[in-house]
C-alpha positions as CSV (number, residue, x, y, z in Angstrom):
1,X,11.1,-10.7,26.5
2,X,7.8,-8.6,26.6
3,X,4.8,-9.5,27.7
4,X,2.0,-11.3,24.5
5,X,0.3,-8.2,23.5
6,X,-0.2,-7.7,20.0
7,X,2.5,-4.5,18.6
8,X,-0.6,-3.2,16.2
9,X,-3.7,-3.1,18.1
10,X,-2.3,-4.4,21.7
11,X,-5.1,-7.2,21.9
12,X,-3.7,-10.3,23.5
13,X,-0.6,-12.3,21.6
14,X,-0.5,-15.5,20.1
15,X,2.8,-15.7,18.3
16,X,5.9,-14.3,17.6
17,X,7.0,-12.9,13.7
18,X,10.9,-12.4,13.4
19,X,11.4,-9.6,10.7
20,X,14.3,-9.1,8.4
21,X,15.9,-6.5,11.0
22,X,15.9,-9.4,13.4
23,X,18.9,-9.6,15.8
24,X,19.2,-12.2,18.5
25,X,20.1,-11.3,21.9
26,X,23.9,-12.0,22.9
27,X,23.9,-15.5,24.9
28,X,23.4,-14.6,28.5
29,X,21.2,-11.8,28.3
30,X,17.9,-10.4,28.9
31,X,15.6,-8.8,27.2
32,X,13.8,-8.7,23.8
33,X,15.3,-8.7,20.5
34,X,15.4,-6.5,18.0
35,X,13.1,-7.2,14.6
36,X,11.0,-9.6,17.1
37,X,7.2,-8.8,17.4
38,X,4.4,-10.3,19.2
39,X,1.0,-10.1,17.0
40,X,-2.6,-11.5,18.1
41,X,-4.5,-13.9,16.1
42,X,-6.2,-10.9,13.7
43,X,-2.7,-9.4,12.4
44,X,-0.3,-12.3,12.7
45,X,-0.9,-13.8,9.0
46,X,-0.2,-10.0,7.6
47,X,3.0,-9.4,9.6
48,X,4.3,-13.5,8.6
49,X,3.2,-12.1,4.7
50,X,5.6,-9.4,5.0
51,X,8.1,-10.4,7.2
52,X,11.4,-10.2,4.6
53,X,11.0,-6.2,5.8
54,X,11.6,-4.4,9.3
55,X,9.4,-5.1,12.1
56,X,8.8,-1.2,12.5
57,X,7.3,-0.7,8.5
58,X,5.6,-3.9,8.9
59,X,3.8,-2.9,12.1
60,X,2.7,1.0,10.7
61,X,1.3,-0.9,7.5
62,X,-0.7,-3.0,9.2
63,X,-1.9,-0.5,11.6
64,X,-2.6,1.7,8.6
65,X,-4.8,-1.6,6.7
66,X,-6.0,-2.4,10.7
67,X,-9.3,-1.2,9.2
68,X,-9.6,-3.7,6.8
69,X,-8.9,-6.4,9.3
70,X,-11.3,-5.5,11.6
71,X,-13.8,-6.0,9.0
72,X,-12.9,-9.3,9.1
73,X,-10.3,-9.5,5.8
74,X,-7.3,-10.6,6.4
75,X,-6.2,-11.5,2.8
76,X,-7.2,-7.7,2.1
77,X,-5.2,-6.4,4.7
78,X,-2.3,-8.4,3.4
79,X,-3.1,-7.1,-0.1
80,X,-2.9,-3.9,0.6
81,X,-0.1,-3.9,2.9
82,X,1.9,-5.4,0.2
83,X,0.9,-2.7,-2.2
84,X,2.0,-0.1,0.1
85,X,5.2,-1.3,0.6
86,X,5.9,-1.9,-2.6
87,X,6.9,-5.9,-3.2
């Protein structure tokens, strides 16, 4: 699995999201599943809010709203992440 660092803005993790492209890994092996991202405590209510859609949209929409979180809105960020995906 990778290391707790956040897939938008690489801060330290505190949970894990599974996405709708998530695939579990084949019992016995190593590694880190696909549609699985880590997300520190700024961006992990966005990426649960949208998490019925890949990982990789999900992660470049909230990287594109990261603005808005870092002043401090996360229910904007969601908002507007959901408007640019298109609910």
């Amino acid at each position: 699995m990778r290391p707790p660092i956040c897939e938008v803005c690489r801060r330290k993790a505190v949970a894990t999201v599974a996405f709708a492209d998530y695939e579990p890994l084949p019992d016995g092996m190593v590694g880190h599943p696909r549609g699985l991202g880590w997300f520190c405590r700024w961006h992990v209510a966005g990426a649960r809010a949208l998490r019925r859609h890949s990982m990789g949209r999900v992660v470049g929409v909230l990287r594109a709203a990261s603005v808005i979180v870092v002043v401090g809105s996360t229910v904007a960020a969601v908002a507007a992440a959901a408007l640019w995906i298109g609910s």
